[in-house]
Structure formats: structure tokens, C-alpha cells
C-alpha positions as CSV (number, residue, x, y, z in Angstrom):
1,X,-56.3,-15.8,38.4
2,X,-55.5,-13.0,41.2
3,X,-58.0,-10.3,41.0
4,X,-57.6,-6.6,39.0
5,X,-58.2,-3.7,42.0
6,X,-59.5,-0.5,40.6
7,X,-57.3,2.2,39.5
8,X,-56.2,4.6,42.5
9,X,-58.7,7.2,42.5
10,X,-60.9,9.6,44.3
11,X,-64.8,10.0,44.3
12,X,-67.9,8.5,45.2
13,X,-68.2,4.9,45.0
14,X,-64.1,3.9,45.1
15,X,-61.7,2.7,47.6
16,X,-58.2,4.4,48.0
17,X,-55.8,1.3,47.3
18,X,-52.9,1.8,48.6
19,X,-50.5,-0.5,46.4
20,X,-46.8,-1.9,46.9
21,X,-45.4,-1.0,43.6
22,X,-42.5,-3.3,41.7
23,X,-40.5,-2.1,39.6
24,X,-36.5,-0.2,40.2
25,X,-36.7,3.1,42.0
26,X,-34.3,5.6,41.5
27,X,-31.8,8.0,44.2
28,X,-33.9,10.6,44.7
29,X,-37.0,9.7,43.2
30,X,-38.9,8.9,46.4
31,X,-41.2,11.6,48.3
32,X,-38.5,12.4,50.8
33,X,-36.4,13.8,47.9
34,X,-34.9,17.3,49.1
35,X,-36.0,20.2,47.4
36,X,-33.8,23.1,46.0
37,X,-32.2,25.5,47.7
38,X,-33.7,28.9,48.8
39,X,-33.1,30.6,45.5
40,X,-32.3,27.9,43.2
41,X,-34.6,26.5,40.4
42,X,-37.3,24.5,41.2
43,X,-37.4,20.8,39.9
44,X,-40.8,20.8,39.8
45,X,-43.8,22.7,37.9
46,X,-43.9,26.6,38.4
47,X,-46.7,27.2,35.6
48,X,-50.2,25.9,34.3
49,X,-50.6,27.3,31.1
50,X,-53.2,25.1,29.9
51,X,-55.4,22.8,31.4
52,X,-58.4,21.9,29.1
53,X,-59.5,18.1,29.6
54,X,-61.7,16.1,27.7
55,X,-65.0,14.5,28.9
56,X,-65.0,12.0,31.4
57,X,-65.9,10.9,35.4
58,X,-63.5,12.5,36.9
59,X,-64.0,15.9,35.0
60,X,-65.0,18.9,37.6
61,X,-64.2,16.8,40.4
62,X,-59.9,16.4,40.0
63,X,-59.8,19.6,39.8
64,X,-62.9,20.6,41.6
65,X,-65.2,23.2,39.5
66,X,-67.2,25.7,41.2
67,X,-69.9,27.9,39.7
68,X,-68.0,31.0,38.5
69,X,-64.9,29.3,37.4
70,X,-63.3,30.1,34.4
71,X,-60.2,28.6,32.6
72,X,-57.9,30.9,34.5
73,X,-59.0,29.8,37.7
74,X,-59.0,26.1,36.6
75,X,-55.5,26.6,35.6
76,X,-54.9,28.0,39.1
77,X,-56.5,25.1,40.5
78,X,-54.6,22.8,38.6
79,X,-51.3,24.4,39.3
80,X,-52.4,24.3,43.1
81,X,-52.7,20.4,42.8
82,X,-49.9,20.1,40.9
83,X,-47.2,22.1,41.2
84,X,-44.4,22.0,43.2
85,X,-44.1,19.0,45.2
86,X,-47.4,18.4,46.4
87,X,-48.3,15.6,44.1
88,X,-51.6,16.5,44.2
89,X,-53.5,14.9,41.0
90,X,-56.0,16.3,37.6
91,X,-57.7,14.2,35.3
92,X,-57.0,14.7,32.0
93,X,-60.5,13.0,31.0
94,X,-60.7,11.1,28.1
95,X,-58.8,10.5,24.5
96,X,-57.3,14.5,24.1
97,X,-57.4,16.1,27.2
98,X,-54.8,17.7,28.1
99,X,-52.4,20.0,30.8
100,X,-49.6,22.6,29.6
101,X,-46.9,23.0,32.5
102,X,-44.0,25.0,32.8
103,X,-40.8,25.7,34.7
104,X,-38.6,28.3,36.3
105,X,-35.7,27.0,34.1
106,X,-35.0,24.9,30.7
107,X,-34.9,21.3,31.8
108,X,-31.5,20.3,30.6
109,X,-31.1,17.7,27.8
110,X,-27.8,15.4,29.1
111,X,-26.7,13.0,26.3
112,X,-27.4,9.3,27.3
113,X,-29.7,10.3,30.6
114,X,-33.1,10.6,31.0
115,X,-34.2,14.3,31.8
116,X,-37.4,14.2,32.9
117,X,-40.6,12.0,34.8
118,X,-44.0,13.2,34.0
119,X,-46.1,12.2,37.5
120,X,-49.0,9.6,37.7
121,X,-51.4,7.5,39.6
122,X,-50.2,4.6,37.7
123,X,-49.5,0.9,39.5
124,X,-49.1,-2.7,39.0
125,X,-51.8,-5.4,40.1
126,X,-50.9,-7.4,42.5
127,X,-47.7,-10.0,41.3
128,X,-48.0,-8.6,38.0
129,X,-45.1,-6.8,35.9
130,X,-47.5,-6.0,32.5
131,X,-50.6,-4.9,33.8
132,X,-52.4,-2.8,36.1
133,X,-53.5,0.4,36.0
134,X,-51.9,1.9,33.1
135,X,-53.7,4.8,31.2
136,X,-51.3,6.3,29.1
137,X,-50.4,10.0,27.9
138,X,-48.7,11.1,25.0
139,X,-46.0,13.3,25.9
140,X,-45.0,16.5,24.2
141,X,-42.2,18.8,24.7
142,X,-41.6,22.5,23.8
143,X,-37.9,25.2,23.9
144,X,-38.6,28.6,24.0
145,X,-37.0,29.5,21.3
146,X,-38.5,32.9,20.7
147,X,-38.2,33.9,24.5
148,X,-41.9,35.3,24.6
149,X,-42.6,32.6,27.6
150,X,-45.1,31.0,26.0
151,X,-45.4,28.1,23.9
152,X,-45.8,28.5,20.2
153,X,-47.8,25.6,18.2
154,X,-44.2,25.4,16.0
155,X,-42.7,24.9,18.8
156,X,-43.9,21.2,19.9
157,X,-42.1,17.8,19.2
158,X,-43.8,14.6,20.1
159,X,-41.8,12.2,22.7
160,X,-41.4,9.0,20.5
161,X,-42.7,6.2,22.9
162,X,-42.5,2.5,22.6
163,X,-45.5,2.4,20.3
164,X,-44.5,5.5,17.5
165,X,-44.9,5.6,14.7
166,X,-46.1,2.1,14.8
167,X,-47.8,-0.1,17.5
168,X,-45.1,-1.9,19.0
169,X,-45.9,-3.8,22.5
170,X,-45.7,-7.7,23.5
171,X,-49.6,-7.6,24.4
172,X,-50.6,-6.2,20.9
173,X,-51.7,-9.7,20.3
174,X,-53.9,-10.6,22.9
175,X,-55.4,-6.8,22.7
176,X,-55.8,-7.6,18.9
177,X,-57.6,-11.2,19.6
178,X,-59.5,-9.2,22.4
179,X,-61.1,-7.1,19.8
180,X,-59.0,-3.9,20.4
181,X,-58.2,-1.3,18.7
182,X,-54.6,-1.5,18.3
183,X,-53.4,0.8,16.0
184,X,-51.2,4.2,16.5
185,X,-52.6,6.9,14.6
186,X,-51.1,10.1,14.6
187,X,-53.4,13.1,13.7
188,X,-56.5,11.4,15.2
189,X,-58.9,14.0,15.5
190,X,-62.0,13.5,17.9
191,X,-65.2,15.9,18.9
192,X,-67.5,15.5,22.0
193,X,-70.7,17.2,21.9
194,X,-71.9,18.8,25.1
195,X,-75.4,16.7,26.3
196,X,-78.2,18.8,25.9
197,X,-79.5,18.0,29.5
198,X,-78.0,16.1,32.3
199,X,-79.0,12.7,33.3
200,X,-80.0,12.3,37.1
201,X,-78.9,8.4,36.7
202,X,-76.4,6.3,35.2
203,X,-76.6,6.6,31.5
204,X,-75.0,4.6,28.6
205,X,-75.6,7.3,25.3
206,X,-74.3,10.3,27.5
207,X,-71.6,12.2,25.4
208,X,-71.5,11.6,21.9
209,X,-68.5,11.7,20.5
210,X,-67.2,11.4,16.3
211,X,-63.5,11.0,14.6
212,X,-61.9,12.2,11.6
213,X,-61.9,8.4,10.6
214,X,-65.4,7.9,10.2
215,X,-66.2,6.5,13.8
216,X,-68.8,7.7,16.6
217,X,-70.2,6.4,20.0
218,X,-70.8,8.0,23.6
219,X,-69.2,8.0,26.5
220,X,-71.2,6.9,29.2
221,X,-72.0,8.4,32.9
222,X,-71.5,5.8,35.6
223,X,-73.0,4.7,38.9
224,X,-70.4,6.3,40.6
225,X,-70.0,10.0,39.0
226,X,-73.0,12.0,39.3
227,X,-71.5,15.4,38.1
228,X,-71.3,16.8,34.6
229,X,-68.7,14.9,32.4
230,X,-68.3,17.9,30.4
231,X,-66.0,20.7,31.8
232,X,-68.0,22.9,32.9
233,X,-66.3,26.5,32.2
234,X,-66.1,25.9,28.9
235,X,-69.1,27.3,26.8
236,X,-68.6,26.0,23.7
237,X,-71.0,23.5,22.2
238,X,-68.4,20.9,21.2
239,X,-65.1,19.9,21.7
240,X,-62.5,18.9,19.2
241,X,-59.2,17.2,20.6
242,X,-56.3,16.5,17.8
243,X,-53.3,14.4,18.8
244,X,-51.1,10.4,18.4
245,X,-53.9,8.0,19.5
246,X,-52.7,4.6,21.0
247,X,-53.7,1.4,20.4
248,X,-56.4,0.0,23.2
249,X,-54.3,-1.1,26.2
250,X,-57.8,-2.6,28.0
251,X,-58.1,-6.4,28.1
252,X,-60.9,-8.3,30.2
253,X,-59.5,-11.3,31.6
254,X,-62.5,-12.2,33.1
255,X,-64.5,-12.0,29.5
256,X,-67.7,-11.4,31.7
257,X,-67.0,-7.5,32.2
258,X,-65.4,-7.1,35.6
259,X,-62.0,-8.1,35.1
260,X,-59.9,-5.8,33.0
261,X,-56.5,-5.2,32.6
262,X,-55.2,-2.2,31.6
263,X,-51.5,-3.3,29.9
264,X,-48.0,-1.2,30.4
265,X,-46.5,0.3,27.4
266,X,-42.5,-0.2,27.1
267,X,-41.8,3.3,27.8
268,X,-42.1,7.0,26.8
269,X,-45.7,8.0,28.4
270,X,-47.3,9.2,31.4
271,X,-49.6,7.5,33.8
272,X,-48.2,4.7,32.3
273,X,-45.8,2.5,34.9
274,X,-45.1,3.4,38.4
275,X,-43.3,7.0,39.4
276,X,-40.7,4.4,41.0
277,X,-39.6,2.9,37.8
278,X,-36.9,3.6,35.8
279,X,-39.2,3.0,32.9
280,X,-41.5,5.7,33.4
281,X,-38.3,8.7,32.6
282,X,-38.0,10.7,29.7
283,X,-35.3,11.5,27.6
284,X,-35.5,14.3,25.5
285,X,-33.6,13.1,23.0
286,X,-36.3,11.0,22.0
287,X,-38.5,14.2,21.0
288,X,-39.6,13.9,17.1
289,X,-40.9,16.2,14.7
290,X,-43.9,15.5,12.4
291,X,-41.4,14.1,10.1
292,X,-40.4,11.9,12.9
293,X,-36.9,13.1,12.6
294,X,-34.9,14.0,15.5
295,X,-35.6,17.4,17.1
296,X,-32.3,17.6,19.0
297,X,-33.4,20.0,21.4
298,X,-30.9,21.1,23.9
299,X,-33.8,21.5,26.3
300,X,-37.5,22.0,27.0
301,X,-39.1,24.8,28.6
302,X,-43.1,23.4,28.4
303,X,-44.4,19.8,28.3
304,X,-48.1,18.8,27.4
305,X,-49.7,15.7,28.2
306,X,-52.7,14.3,26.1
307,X,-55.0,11.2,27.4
308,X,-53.4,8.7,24.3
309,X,-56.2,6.3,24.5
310,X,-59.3,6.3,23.1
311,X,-61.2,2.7,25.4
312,X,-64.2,2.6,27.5
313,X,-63.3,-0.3,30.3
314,X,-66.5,-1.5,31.3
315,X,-67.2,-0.4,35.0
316,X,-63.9,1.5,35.1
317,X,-64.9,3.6,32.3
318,X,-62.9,5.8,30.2
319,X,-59.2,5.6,29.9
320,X,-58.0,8.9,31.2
321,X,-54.5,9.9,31.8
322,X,-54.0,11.1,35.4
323,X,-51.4,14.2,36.4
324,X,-49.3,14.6,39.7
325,X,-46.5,16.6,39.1
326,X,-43.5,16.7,36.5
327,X,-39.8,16.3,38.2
328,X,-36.5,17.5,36.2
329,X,-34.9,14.9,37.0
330,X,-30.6,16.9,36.8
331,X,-32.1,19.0,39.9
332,X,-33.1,15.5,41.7
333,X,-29.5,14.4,41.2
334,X,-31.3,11.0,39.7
335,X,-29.2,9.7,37.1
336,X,-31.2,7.0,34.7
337,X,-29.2,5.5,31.0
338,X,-31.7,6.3,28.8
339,X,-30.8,3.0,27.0
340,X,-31.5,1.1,29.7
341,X,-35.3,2.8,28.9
342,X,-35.2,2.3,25.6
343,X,-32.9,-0.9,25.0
């Protein structure tokens, strides 16, 4: 069996893959793709309203925290990776992190295209077309309906990916017999308690985390993370995270620990399949509300992104969905059938 490489990442103790990606690309989509003109709207993110991760490895590090910080200048810092076109990246950290972006215009909703392509660090292994490095987000998307520029909790309708309301994916089987988890759950509802002292080594009861569902555990600190886990300019004692959780995408092939696969879903996420692929655009016409019923949104002025999966990976670690950028896609003159997406 060809080996798994690590995910593409940065930090102590990885090596910078670069990876020949399969999958269809898209006119426009690659990084030579011409910007607007002087004056015109932006395809790309103007605005961090939020960035708040979860705990993981690459918390304080993608962005970088300094002493002093606070969560305007960590929104600043995320903006500065991420916006515009510089396809810098964040780490959304484990199961509920998350980023708020914004725009200098309403991303259009066009009947039977696809609107939208959230950024990633996603890629295939090597000869492979279902796994890889594939750590989903759950996508949301907001209109500013009252015009007050800022997203309003009413305002937010979940994109409906391949595996909402129910799991839905041709690996759910081999995850199931692997021991996964592989059930959505909407309204999952997860704390992480901030350690009461830092560990100077690798640790396996770190962060200790509990769900509304009765479940607990910790997320470990690694031999190649040294810094604090938990984000650092946030005071508070705990942190609760609320959101669709996805079934466990992380299979080891090996069955000894340092093999794992993390599968593709079909479509509707982040960080999920290559930026190249056709599969990893959004249409907003697939935006639901709690109901699941059709929002039918004309357009969206804000999108979150939430880590969807709740999976330690052995050495890899925690599944956490990584950020590069959002592209409108109208502005990019790429044109993707959304039903070639979603069949």
C-alpha cells in the first residue's frame, strides 16, 4: 500500500510537501487569476470579524500570538494571512473553532452555479481520489439583511453538505468497522477547559474537553508543538463551541498507528478536497435553515467556518480545519454547474 504524507503544514517537526493535486481545475481558479480592477469589488476577503479557534497544535502559531495580543489584533492578524489574495493560512484548531470573514460586496447567488470556494490546505495522497488530507469545515453563510454590517445570530443558514442532515459518504462503512464515530449531529455542543499549568513535554491528558452528549477525553500536546494549545488572548477559563459535528473521516490503514487516512467528503465543506477541484465550490442555494428548509438567499454578505470534526489521528493529532482565503467565484469569471457538485 503507497504511503499517507503528512498534511501540508507549518511548525516544528514537519516537512512542507509540496503535492500534485488531481482532481478538475477551473478558468480562473489557479494563483495567476487576475484581480479586480482599480475600483471594483474585491473577490476576495476584506473583513475578519471573528476569529476564535478551538484548542489544538497549531493554535498561537497559524496565526502567530504575541504577548499583548488581544482578539482585535488576532483578527488583524488573521485578516493579514488571509485576506485578499495572499493565501496565507489560520488554524481553526479543533471540533468548533472557527473564522467570520467578510466582503466589500454581496457574493451573488446565480441559479444553477456555484458562488463561492472557501480556501484550504487540503490534498490527495499520492494516486488516491478518496483520501488524503481532508479535515473538513462546516460552512455557514449570512445576508445583511438589516444593513448594520454585521452579522446577526438570525441571520446564519448552514451550507447543507454531502453528509446533512444524515451521514452520507461511500467510506461510512469502513470508518464505521474502524470504530469511528460516524454520525452527523447537529447542535453538538463541546467545552475545553484551559490546563491549569503547561506541560514542558509531550502529554497525552492535556486539554480536557466534555459534550452535551455525555462524552469527555483530552486533547493531547505532541512531540512537535511545544506552545500553549489554548489561545492564548482569551481569558476565560473554558471554552464552549456549538455547531453540525461530522462523522470521523480518520481511518488507519496501517492498524499500527502511523498510517491514517483522512477520507474526502462528496462536497459542501472547506479544507475538504483540493482548491483545484470543482468539488470543493459552494452554491448558495444549498444554504438551510434549522428547519433544514431552503433559505433562498439571494446572496451572502459573511461566511463562518467551523472545524466539523471531532477525531484525534494518532501522530497527526487533531482534525482541524485549515483557512486560506474565500474567492467569489462571479468576480473570477469561473463558472461551475452546481449539479455537477451535487449530482
Amino acid at each position: 500500500m503507497k504511503p499517507f504524507y503528512p498534511i501540508l503544514r507549518r511548525g516544528a517537526g514537519w516537512t512542507l510537501l509540496l503535492t500534485a493535486v488531481a482532481g478538475a481545475s477551473c478558468s480562473g481558479s489557479d494563483d495567476a487569476a487576475p484581480g479586480p480592477a482599480e475600483g471594483a469589488a474585491t473577490p476576495y476577503v476584506t473583513r475578519v470579524l471573528d476569529f476564535r479557534p478551538a484548542v489544538g497544535q497549531f493554535v498561537n502559531q497559524l496565526p502567530e500570538y504575541e504577548a499583548g495580543d488581544t482578539q482585535e489584533t488576532m483578527n488583524r492578524k488573521a485578516l493579514e494571512a488571509i485576506g485578499g489574495n495572499r493565501r496565507g493560512m489560520i488554524s481553526l484548531g479543533g471540533f468548533g473553532g472557527y473564522v467570520v470573514v467578510g466582503f466589500d460586496h454581496t457574493i451573488e447567488n446565480r441559479p444553477g452555479l456555484c458562488d463561492f470556494r472557501v480556501l484550504g490546505n487540503a490534498f490527495l495522497a499520492s494516486g488516491q481520489t478518496a483520501y488524503g488530507s481532508c479535515e473538513p469545515g462546516v460552512i455557514e453563510v449570512a445576508r445583511d439583511l438589516n444593513g448594520n454590517g454585521l452579522p446577526d445570530e438570525d441571520e446564519w443558514y448552514e451550507i447543507a453538505g454531502s453528509s446533512y442532515p444524515e451521514a452520507s459518504e461511500s467510506w461510512l462503512d469502513a470508518a464505521r468497522a474502524a470504530g469511528n464515530d460516524v454520525q452527523t449531529l447537529t447542535g453538538y455542543e463541546i467545552t475545553y477547559h484551559r490546563p491549569t499549568e503547561e506541560p514542558s513535554a509531550a502529554a497525552e491528558e492535556y486539554i480536557r474537553w466534555e459534550d452535551n452528549r455525555g462524552g469527555s477525553g483530552y486533547i493531547p500536546k505532541n512531540t512537535f508543538h511545544g506552545q500553549p494549545y489554548y489561545p492564548q488572548w482569551i481569558d476565560a477559563a473554558t471554552l464552549t463551541f456549538r455547531g453540525t459535528r461530522l462523522p470521523q473521516n480518520g481511518i488507519d490503514l496501517s492498524g499500527a498507528g502511523n498510517n491514517y487516512a483522512l477520507y474526502a467528503f462528496a462536497y459542501g465543506y472547506a479544507d475538504n478536497l483540493p482548491d483545484a477541484s470543482d468539488r470543493s465550490a459552494i452554491d448558495i442555494d444549498w444554504a438551510v435553515n434549522a428547519s433544514g428548509e431552503p433559505a433562498s438567499l439571494s446572496g451572502v454578505d459573511f461566511i463562518r467556518i467551523h472545524t466539523g470534526v471531532h477525531q484525534l489521528n494518532g501522530w497527526l493529532g487533531e482534525c482541524s480545519t485549515e483557512v486560506m482565503g474565500v474567492e467569489d467565484l462571479h468576480l473570477l469569471g469561473v463558472s461551475i454547474r452546481s449539479n455537477t457538485v451535487k449530482p
